[in-house]
C-alpha positions in Angstrom: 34.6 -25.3 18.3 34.0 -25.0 15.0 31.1 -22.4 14.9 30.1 -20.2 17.6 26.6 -17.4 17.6 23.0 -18.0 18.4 21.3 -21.5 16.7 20.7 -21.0 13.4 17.7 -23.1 13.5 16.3 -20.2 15.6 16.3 -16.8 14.6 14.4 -14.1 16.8 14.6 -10.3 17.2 14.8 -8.8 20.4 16.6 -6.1 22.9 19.4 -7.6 21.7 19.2 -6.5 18.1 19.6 -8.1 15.0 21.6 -11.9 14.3 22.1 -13.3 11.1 22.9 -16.9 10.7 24.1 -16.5 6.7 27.2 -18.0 5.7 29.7 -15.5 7.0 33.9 -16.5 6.6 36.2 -15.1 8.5 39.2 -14.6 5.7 42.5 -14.0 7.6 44.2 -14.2 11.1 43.2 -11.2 13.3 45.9 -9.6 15.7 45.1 -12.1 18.4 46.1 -15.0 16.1 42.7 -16.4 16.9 39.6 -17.3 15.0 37.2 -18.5 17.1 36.7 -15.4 19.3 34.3 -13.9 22.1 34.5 -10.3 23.1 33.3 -9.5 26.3 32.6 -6.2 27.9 35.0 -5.7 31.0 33.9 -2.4 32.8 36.2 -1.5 35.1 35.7 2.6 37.2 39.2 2.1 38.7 42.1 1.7 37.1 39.9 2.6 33.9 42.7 1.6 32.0 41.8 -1.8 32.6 37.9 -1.5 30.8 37.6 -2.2 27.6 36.9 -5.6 25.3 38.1 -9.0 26.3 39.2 -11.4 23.7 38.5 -15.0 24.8 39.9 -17.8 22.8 36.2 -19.4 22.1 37.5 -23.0 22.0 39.4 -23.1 25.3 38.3 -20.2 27.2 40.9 -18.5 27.8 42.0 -14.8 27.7 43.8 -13.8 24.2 47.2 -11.3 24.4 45.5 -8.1 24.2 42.8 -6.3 23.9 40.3 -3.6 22.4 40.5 -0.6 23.8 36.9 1.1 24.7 35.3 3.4 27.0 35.4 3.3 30.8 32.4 1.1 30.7 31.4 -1.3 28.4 28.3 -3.1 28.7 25.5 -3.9 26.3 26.7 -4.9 22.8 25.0 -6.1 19.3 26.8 -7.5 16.2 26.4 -6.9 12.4 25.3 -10.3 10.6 29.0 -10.5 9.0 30.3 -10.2 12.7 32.8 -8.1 11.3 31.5 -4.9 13.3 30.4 -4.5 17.1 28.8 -2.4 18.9 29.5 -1.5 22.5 27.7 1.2 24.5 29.7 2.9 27.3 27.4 3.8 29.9 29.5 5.9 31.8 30.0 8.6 28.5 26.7 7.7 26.9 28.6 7.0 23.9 28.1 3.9 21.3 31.9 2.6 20.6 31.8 0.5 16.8 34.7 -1.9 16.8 36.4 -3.4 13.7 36.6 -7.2 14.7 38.9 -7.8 12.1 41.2 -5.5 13.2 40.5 -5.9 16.8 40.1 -2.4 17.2 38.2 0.7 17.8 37.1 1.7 14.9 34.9 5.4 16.2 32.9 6.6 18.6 29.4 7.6 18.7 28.2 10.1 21.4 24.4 9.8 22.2 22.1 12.2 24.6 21.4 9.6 27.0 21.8 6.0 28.0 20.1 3.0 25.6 19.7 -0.7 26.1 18.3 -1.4 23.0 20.4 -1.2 19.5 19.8 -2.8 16.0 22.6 -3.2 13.5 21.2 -4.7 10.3 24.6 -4.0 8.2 27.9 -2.9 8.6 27.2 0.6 7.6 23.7 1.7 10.0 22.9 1.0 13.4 19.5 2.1 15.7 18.9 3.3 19.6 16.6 4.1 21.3 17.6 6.7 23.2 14.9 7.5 26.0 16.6 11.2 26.8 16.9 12.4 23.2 15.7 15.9 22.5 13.5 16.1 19.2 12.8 19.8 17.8 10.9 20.9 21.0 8.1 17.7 21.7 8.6 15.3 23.7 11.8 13.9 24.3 12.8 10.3 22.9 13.7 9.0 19.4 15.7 6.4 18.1 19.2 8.1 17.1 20.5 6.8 13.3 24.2 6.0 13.4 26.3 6.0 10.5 29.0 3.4 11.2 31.2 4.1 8.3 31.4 8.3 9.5 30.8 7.4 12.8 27.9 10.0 13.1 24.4 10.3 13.9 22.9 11.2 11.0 19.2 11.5 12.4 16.8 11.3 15.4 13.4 9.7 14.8 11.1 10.9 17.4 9.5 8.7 19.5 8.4 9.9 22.8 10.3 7.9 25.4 11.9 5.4 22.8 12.8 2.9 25.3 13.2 -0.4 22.7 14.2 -0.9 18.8 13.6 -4.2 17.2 14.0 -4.6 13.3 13.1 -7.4 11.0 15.4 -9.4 9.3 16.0 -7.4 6.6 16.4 -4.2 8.0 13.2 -2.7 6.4 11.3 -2.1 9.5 11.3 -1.4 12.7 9.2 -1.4 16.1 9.8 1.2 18.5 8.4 0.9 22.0 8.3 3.3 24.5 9.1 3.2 28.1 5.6 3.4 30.4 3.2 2.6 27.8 -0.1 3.7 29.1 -1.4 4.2 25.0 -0.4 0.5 24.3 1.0 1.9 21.2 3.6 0.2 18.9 5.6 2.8 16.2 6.5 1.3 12.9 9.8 3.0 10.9 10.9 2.3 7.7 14.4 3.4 7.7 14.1 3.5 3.5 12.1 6.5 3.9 14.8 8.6 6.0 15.4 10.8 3.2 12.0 11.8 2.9 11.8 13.2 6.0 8.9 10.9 7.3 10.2 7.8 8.3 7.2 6.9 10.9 4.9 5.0 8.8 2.2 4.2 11.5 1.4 4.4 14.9 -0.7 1.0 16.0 -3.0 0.6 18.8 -4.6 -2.0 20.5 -2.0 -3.3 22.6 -1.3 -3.5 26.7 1.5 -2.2 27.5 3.9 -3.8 24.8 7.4 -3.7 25.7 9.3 -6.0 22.9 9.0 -8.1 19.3 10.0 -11.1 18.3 9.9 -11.2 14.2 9.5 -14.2 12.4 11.9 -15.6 10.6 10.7 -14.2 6.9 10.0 -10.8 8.6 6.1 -10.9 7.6 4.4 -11.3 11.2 5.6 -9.8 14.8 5.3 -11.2 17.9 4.4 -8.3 19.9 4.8 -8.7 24.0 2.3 -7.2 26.3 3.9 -6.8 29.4 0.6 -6.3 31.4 0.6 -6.3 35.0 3.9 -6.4 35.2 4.1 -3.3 33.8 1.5 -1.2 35.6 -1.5 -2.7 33.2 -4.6 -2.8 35.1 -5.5 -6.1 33.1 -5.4 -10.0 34.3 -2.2 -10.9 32.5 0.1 -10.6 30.2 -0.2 -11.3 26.2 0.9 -11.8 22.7 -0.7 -10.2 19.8 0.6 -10.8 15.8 1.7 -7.7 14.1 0.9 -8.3 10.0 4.1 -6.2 8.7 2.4 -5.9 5.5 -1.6 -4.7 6.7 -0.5 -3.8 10.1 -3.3 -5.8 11.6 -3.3 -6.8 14.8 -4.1 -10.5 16.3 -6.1 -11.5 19.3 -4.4 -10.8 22.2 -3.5 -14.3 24.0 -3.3 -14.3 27.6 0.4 -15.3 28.9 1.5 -15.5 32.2 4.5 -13.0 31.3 5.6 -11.3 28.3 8.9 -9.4 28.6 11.2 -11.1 26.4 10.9 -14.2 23.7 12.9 -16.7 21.5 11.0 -18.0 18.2 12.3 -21.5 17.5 10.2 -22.9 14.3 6.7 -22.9 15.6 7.3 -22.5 19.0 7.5 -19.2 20.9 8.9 -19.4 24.6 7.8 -16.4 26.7 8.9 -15.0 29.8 7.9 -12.9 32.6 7.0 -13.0 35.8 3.2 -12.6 36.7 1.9 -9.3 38.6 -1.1 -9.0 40.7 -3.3 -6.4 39.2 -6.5 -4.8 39.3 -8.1 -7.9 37.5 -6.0 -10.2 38.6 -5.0 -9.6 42.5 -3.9 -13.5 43.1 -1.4 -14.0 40.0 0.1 -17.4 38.9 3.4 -16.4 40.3 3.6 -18.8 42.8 7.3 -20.8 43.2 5.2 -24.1 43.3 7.5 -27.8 42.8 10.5 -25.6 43.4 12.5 -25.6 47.4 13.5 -21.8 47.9 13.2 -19.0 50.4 11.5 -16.8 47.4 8.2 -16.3 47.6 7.3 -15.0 43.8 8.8 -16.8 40.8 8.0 -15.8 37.1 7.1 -17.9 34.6 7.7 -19.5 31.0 5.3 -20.3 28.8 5.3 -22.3 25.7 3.0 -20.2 22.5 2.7 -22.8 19.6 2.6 -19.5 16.9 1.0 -21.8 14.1 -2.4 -22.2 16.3 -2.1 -19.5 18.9 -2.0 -21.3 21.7 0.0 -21.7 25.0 1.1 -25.3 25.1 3.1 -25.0 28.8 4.6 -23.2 31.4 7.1 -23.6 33.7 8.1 -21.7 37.2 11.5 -19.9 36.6 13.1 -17.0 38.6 11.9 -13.6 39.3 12.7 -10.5 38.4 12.4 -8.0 35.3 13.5 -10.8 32.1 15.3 -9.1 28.8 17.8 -12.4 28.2 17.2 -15.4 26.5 19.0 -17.4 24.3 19.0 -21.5 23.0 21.8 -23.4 23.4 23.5 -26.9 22.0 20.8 -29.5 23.0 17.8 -27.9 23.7 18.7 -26.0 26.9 16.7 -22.4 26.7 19.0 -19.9 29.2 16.6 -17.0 30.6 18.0 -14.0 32.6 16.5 -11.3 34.9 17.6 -8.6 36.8 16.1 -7.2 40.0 15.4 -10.9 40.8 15.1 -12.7 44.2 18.5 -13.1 45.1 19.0 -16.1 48.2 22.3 -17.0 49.8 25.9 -16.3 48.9 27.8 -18.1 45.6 31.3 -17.1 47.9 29.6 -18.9 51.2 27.3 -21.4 49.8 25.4 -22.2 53.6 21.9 -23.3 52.5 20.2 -22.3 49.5 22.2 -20.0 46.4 19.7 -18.5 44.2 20.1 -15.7 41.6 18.6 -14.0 38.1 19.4 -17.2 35.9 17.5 -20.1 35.0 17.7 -22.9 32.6 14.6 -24.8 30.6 15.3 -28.2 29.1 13.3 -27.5 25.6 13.5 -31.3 25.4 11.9 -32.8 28.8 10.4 -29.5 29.9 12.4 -29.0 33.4 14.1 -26.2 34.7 17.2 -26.1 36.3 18.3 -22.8 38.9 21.9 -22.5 39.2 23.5 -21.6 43.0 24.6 -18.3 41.6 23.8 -14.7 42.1 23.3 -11.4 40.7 21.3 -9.7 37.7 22.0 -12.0 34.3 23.5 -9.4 31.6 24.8 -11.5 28.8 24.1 -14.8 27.4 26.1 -16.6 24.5 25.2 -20.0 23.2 27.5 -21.8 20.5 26.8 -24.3 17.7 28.9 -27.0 17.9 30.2 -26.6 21.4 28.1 -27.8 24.5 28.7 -24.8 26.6 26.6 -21.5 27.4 28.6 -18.2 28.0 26.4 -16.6 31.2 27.6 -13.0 32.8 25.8 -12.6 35.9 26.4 -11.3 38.7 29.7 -9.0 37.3 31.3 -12.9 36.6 32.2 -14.7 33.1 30.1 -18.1 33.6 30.7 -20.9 31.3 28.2 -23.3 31.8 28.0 -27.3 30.1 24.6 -27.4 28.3 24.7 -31.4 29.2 24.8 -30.7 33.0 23.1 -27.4 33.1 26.1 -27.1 35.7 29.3 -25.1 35.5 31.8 -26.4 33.1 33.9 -29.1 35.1 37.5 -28.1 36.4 40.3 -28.5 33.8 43.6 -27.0 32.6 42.1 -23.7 31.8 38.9 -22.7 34.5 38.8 -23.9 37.4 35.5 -23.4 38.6 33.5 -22.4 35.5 34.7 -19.2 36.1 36.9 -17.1 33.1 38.9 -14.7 35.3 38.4 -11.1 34.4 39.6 -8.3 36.0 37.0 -6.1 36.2 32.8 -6.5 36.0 31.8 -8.3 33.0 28.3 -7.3 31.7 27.9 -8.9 27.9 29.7 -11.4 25.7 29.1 -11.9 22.1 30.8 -14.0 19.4 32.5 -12.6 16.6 33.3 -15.5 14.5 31.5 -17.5 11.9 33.5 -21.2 12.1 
C-alpha cells in the first residue's frame, strides 16, 4: 500500500469530522517501525489494561509490537489533515484522548461533561464536540466544547441547546451545529474566528425538517444539509436535501429523498442514505426490501442526488437501521453502515440467512451487495491504492476486498477476513499519508 485515507477524488464532511487529502509526508520511522499504519480503537471493560489503540501494519494487516495507551474505552475517532494528531473519545470517562501519531503516544487528555459522537479537527492545534449534556451559564444545556490540543484544555463552550452534531467546512472557518430532536428545523452556523469576540454564533437558519447532518462541498461555498424527516419524528412525506449558501445563508428547495441521515459528495454526485419512515403524510413509505431474499421486512434506502441539477438520479434498497457511516473505496464500491439495524442469523452458525448493519453499493453498475455478518457498523476505512475496505462491525476488525465485496481471501496473515483483536473494536482510521 502505498497510500492509505478516504479517496481523494471525494472529499465530504460529516459525523466523522474533517479529512484532508493535501500532500501530507510522513518524515521519519515511528516507534512501531512502520509507516503505513491504522489505529484502531480496542475497548476492552475487563482486563482494562488491554483497551487502548491498535497499530495495524496497513499493508499486511497485521498487529504492530505495541501499542498507544488510552482510556478504558476507545471508540469514535477523527484525524487532523497532517494525520499527525488523533482524536479518540473514551466513552466510559467522557474524556477526548489527543494522540501524537508520530510518537505513537498519548499526547493529553481532554475531559468533557458528557458523551459526543460528533468531533471536527481542522488543524493540529483545535478540535470541536458537540457535547449534548454540556452546561452553558444557566440555559439550556448543549454546546459544542472548544479544545485546545496543544494545552490539552477546553478553552470554550458555544451554546447550542442539545448540540448533538458538528460539521465544519474545509477550511475550518465555519461550522454547522445540529441539535438532537429538532422540532424548529434549525441549523446554527459558528465561526470559530470570532471566539474572541465573545459571539461566535453568526446565525440561526430555518426552514429545514428535522436536519441532522452536512455534507460541504468541496470549496466550502454550499452545504448539503440532511433532513432526516420521518425518520426522525417529522410529520412530513419524506426525507430531503436543501443547499446551505455559506456566504448569503440561503436556503435551497427542499428535494424529497427517501432518507437523509448521512452523505458522501463525490464530484457532482451526492449518495444519500436512510431508511424511509411512515409518517403522518406518508403512512406507506418506500421502505420496502423489494429484489432482495431476507427475513427483514423494512430496508432503507440510497439515493443518488446529481448536486449540479438537483435531482435524484437512483435509489437502491440497502439495510435498515439508523445510517451515520459511509465511505468510498478503491473501485467504486460505496460502504454504508447502520446501527439498530435488522440483524438475521448468526456469522458464528451461518444456518440460513446472515444479515447485519453493513452494506455495499457498486457506484459503477449500481448493485448492492449485503455481507453475511452481524452487528451495528462503527468504523469504515477505505485506502487509495489498496483494494481493501477496513469494516468494524459487530465488535470485529473486517477487512473486506473491494473486487469481491467479500471478505479478504485466507492467506499467511487473516484467516478469515478477520484481524484478531482482543477486545471490541469500534473505529479504525489511517494515520499515514503514503
Amino acid at each position: 500500500m502505498k497510500k492509505s485515507g478516504l479517496l481523494c477524488a471525494a472529499l465530504v464532511v460529516a459525523s466523522i469530522g474533517l479529512v484532508s487529502c493535501s500532500s501530507g509526508v510522513h518524515v521519519g520511522t515511528p516507534p512501531s517501525g512502520l509507516t503505513e499504519r491504522v489505529m484502531a480503537a480496542q475497548s476492552a471493560s475487563s482486563p482494562a489494561a488491554l483497551a487502548g489503540l491498535v497499530i495495524i501494519d496497513g499493508q499486511l494487516d497485521t498487529l504492530a509490537r505495541g501499542e498507544v495507551v488510552t482510556g478504558g474505552s476507545p471508540s469514535y475517532m477523527v484525524v487532523s489533515p497532517s494525520r499527525a494528531t488523533l482524536l479518540a473519545f473514551d466513552s466510559l470517562a467522557n474524556k477526548v484522548d489527543v494522540v501524537n501519531t508520530k510518537t505513537e503516544a498519548l499526547a493529553g487528555s481532554i475531559p468533557l461533561a458528557g458523551a459526543t459522537i460528533s468531533m471536527a479537527i481542522p488543524n493540529d492545534t483545535v478540535a470541536y464536540a458537540a457535547v449534548p449534556d454540556a452546561p452553558f451559564n444557566g440555559a439550556p444545556q448543549g454546546g459544542v466544547v472548544v479544545m485546545n490540543l496543544t494545552a490539552g484544555v477546553i478553552t470554550a463552550t458555544i451554546g447550542v441547546p442539545n448540540a448533538q452534531m458538528v460539521v465544519a467546512n474545509p477550511s475550518g472557518t465555519q461550522l454547522l451545529v445540529f441539535s438532537g430532536d429538532n422540532i424548529t428545523g434549525s441549523v446554527t452556523v459558528v465561526s470559530p474566528l470570532l471566539l474572541n469576540t465573545g459571539v461566535p454564533v453568526t446565525a440561526t437558519v430555518t426552514g429545514f425538517d428535522y436536519p441532522v447532518n452536512a455534507v460541504f462541498s468541496a470549496d466550502g461555498s454550499t452545504a448539503y444539509i440532511l433532513n432526516c424527516g420521518p425518520e426522525c419524528g417529522s410529520a412530513s412525506a419524506s426525507a430531503s436535501v436543501q443547499t446551505l449558501d455559506m456566504a448569503s445563508l440561503a436556503v435551497g428547495a427542499q428535494l424529497p429523498v427517501d432518507g437523509a441521515t448521512i452523505g458522501f459528495l463525490n464530484g457532482s454526485t451526492l449518495w444519500v442514505a436512510g431508511t424511509p419512515t411512515a409518517s403522518a403524510s406518508n403512512p406507506t413509505p418506500n421502505n420496502a426490501c423489494t429484489g432482495e431474499t431476507t427475513a427483514a421486512t423494512t430496508c432503507g434506502r440510497l439515493d443518488t442526488v446529481d448536486v449540479s441539477s438537483m435531482t435524484v438520479t437512483g435509489s437502491a434498497v440497502i439495510t435498515d437501521g439508523y445510517h451515520d457511516r459511509i465511505d468510498l473505496g478503491l473501485g467504486g464500491q460505496l460502504f454504508i453502515g447502520s446501527h439498530a439495524c435488522t440483524n438475521e442469523g448468526n456469522v458464528n452458525n451461518p444456518q440460513g440467512e446472515v444479515r447485519g448493519c453493513l452494506s455495499i453499493f457498486n457506484a459503477v453498475n449500481g448493485t448492492v451487495v449485503i455481507p453475511p455478518d452481524n452487528g451495528d457498523v462503527t468504523g469504515l476505512q477505505s485506502f487509495t491504492t489498496r483494494y481493501v475496505e477496513y469494516v468494524a462491525e459487530g465488535g470485529n476488525l473486517r477487512v473486506y476486498n473491494t473486487t469481491t465485496d467479500m471478505l479478504e481471501a485466507p492467506n499467511e496473515y487473516i484467516s478469515d477476513g478477520t484481524i484478531v483483536i482482543t477486545g471490541v473494536i469500534l473505529d479504525a482510521k489511517a494515520v499515514d499519508f503514503f
